[in-house]
C-alpha positions in Angstrom: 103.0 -1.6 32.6 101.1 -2.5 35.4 100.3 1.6 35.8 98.2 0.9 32.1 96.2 -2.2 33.6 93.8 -0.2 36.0 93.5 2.9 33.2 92.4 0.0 30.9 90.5 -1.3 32.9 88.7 1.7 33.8 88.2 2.9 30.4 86.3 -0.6 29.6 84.5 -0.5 32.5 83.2 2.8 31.2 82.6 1.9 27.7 80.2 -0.7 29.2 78.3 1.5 31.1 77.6 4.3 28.5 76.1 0.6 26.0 74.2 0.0 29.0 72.8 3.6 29.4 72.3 3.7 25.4 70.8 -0.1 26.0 68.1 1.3 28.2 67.3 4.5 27.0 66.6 2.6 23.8 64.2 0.4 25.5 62.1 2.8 27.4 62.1 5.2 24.2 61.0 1.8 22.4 57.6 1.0 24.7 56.6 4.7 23.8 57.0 4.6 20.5 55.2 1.2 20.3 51.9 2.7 22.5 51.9 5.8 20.1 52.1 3.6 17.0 49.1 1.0 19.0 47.3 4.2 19.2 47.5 5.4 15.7 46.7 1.9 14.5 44.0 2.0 16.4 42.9 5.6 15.3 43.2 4.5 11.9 41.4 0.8 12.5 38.6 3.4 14.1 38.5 5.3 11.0 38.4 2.3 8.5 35.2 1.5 10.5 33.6 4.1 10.6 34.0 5.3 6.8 33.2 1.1 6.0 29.9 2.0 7.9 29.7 5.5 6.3 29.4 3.4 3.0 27.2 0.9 3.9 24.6 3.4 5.4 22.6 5.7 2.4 24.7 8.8 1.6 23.4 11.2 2.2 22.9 14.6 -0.8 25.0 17.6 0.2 22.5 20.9 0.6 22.2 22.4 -2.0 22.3 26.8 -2.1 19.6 28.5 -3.9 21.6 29.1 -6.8 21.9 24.8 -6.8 25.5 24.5 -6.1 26.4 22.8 -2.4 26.4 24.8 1.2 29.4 24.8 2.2 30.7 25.3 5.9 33.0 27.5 6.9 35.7 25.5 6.5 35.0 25.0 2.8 33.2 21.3 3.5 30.0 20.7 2.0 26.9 20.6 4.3 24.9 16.8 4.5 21.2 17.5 4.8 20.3 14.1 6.9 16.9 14.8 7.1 14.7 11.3 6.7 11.3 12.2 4.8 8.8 9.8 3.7 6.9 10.9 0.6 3.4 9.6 -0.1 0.5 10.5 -2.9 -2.5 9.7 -4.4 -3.4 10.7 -8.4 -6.7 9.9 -9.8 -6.0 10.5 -13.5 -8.7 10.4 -16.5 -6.5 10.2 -20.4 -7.2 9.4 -23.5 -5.9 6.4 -23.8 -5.0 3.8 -21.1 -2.4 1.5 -22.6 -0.5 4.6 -24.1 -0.5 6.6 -20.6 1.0 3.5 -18.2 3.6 2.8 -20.9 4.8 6.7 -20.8 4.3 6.6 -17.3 6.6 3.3 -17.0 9.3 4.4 -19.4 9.5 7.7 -17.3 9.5 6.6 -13.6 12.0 4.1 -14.7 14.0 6.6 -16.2 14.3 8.3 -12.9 15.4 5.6 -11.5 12.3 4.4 -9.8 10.2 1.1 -10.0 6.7 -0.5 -10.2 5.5 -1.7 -6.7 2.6 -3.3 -8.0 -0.4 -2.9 -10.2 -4.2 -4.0 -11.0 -5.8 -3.9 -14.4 -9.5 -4.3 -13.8 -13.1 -2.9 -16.5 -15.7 -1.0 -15.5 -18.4 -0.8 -17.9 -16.3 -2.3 -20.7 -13.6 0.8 -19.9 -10.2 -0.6 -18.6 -9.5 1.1 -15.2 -5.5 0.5 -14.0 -4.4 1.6 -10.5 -0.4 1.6 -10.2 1.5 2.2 -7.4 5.4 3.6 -8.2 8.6 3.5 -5.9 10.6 7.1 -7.1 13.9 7.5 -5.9 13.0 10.7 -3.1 14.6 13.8 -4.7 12.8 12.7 -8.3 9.4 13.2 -6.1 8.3 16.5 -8.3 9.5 15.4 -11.5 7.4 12.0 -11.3 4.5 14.4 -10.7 5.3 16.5 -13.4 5.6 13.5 -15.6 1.9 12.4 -14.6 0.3 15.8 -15.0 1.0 15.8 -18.9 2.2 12.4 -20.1 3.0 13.6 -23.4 0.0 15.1 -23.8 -2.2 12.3 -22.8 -3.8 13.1 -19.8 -7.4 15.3 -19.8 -7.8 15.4 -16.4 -6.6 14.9 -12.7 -9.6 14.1 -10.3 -7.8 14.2 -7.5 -4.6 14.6 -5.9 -3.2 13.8 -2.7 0.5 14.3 -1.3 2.0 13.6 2.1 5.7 14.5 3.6 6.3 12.6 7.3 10.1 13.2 8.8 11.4 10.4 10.3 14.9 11.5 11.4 14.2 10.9 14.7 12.8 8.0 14.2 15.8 6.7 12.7 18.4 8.2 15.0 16.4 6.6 18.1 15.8 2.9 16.4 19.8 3.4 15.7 20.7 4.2 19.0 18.7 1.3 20.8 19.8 -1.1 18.4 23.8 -0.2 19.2 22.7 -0.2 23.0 20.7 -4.1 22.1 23.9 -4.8 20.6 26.2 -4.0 23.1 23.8 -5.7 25.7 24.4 -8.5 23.4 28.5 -8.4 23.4 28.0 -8.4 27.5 25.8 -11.4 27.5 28.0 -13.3 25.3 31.3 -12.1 27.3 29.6 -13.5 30.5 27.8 -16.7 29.0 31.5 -17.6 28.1 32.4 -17.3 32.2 29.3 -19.7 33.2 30.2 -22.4 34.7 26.4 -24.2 36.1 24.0 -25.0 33.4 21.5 -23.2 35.0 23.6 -19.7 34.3 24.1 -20.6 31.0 20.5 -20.9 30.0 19.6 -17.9 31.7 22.1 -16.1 29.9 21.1 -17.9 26.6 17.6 -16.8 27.1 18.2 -13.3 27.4 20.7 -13.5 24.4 17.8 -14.7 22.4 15.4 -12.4 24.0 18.1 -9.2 22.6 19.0 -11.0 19.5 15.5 -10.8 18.6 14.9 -7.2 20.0 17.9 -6.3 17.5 16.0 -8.1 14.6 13.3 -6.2 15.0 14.6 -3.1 15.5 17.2 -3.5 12.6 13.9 -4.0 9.8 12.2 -1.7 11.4 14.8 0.9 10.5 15.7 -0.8 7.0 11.7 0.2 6.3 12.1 3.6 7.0 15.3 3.8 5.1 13.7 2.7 2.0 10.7 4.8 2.3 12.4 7.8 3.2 15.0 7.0 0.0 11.8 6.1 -2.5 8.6 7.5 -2.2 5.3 5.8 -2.8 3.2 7.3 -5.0 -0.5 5.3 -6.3 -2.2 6.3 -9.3 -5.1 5.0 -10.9 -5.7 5.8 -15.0 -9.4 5.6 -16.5 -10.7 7.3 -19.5 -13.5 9.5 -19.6 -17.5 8.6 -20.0 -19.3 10.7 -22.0 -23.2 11.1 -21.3 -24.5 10.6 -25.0 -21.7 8.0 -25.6 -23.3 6.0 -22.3 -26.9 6.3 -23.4 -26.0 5.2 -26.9 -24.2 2.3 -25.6 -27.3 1.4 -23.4 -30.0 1.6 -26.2 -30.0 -1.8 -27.9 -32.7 -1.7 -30.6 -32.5 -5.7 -31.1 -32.8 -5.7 -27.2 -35.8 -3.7 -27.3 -37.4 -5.8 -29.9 -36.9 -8.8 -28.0 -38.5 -7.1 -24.8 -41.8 -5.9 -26.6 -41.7 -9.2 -28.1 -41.7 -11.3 -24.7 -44.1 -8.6 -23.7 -46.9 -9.4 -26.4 -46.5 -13.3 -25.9 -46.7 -13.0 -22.2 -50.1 -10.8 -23.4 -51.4 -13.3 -25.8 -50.5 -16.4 -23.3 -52.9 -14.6 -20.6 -55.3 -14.1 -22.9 -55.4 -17.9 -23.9 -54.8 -19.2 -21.1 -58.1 -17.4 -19.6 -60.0 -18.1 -22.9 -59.6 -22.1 -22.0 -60.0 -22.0 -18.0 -63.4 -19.5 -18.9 -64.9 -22.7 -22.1 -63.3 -25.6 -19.7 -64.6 -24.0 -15.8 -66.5 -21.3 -16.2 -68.7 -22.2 -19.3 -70.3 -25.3 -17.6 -70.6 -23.5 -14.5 -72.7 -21.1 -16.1 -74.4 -23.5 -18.3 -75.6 -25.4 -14.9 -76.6 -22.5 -13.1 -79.1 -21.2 -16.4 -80.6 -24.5 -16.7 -81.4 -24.4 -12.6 -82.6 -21.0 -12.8 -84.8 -22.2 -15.7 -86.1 -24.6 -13.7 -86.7 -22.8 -10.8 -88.9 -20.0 -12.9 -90.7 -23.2 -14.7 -91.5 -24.4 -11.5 -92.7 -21.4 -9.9 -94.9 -20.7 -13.1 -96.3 -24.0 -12.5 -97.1 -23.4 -8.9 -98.7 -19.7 -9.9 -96.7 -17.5 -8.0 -95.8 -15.8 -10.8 -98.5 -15.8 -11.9 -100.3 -15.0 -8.8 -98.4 -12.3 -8.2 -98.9 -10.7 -11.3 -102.6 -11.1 -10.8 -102.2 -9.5 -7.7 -100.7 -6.4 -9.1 -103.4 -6.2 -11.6 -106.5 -6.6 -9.5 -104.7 -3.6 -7.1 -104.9 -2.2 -10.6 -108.5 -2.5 -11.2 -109.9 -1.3 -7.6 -110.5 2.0 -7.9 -112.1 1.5 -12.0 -114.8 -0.6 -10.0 -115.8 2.0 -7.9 
């Protein structure tokens, strides 16, 4: 019996040592298994990120082939055409009817999805004149201009024309880059404004924070302009009918407007004429009166005096000279 003791002994003293082996290996296996699964959690939390920002940003439209189905890679993928373009255009439109063509014109851009930005209804000559500008979704740009060249039939003709294609991808990847660098400016700021300790460090820090924070603003609507210009173009068109020549001159000659003119006309003749008839009997008249009766006088006089007489005497006897001798 007491032989057994120290084989019992041993044999319990080993059991314990293979739990404590399995204890340990269990442990370190454990802290492995935990960093891989901290990793893929974090994979996966890196993932859900980015595919939450992937659909908050615009989608972009897969290429399409020539034949209009999507490129694909060579792995089968469809290609993403990221290209940024901002569309802009000018029509200048004369139709038949104005009223009929901006409610085609509506009904259409809004069936491609696109908008009214603004318009102005004004008359020129007693002719309404509208300019409109529409927002069209950017891969509806041609069909909005095929829209406007007919109208259902309404418009006669285009007076001018005027497109314009600007890419902005660069644009947009560099604002998007400085505002992630601005914002993690921004994270560093914050991380050290929470280790200030003097007042004076904290409102240095708090400046520049604003300072960034307003940077980022600014940035950020600068690029949420050219995201909605590059994802609806602008395109302003202006709808008046046509003049015709003999249609404007008819609509200038007024016969009771022509009366009225050569009626004004002969009064303003007539009131001349009076109004000289009365200043000639009320000034001139008398003047003239006066000056006869002096000039009467004078000759009266002077006939009195003889030389009138005198003188025609004198002209006589010049007559009578050479008859004497």
């Amino acid at each position: 019996m007491r032989h057994q003791r120290p084989s019992i002994a041993l044999g319990a003293f080993f059991i314990l040592a293979v739990g404590v082996l399995a204890a340990c290996a269990s442990g370190g296996a454990s802290a492995p298994l935990q960093n891989v699964g901290n990793a893929v959690d974090d994979g996966y939390g890196a993932g859900t990120g980015a595919r939450a920002a992937a659909s908050a940003a615009p989608s972009a439209a897969p290429a399409e082939a020539p034949g209009g189905t999507p490129e694909q890679g060579p792995d089968g993928v469809p290609l993403v055409d990221d290209t940024k373009i901002v569309r802009t255009g000018s029509m200048e439109l004369q139709v038949k009817d104005v009223t009929t063509a901006l409610d085609t014109a509506r009904d259409g851009i809004r069936a491609m999805g696109g908008y009214i930005g603004s318009s102005e209804t004004t008359s020129q000559d007693d002719h309404p004149v509208a300019t409109v500008t529409y927002r069209i979704p950017v891969d509806r740009w041609e069909d909005a201009l095929d829209l406007l060249h007919h109208l259902g039939g309404q418009t006669t003709k285009i007076l001018d024309e005027k497109t314009q294609a600007v890419e902005v991808t660069g644009a947009v990847i560099d604002l998007q880059a400085r505002i992630k660098n601005l914002q993690a400016s921004e994270a560093s700021l914050q991380a050290i404004a929470g280790r200030a300790t003097k007042i004076s460090d904290v409102l240095e820090v708090q400046a520049q924070l604003t300072s960034v924070r307003g940077q980022i603003e600014e940035l950020t609507a600068q690029l949420k302009d050219l995201n909605d210009r590059s994802s609806y173009a602008t395109l302003t068109a202006s709808f008046a009918t046509p003049i015709v020549a003999v249609q404007v001159a008819q609509e200038r000659w007024e016969p009771a407007k022509v009366v009225d003119q050569a009626t004004a006309s002969l009064v303003d003749i007539l009131q001349s004429l009076t109004t000289a008839g009365i200043w000639f009997a009320i000034v001139w008249m008398p003047i003239l009166l006066v000056l006869g009766l002096i000039i009467a006088a004078v000759v009266a006089i002077l006939r009195r005096l003889g030389v009138i007489g005198r003188g025609g005497a004198g002209a006589g006897g010049v007559g009578e000279v050479p008859a004497a001798m």
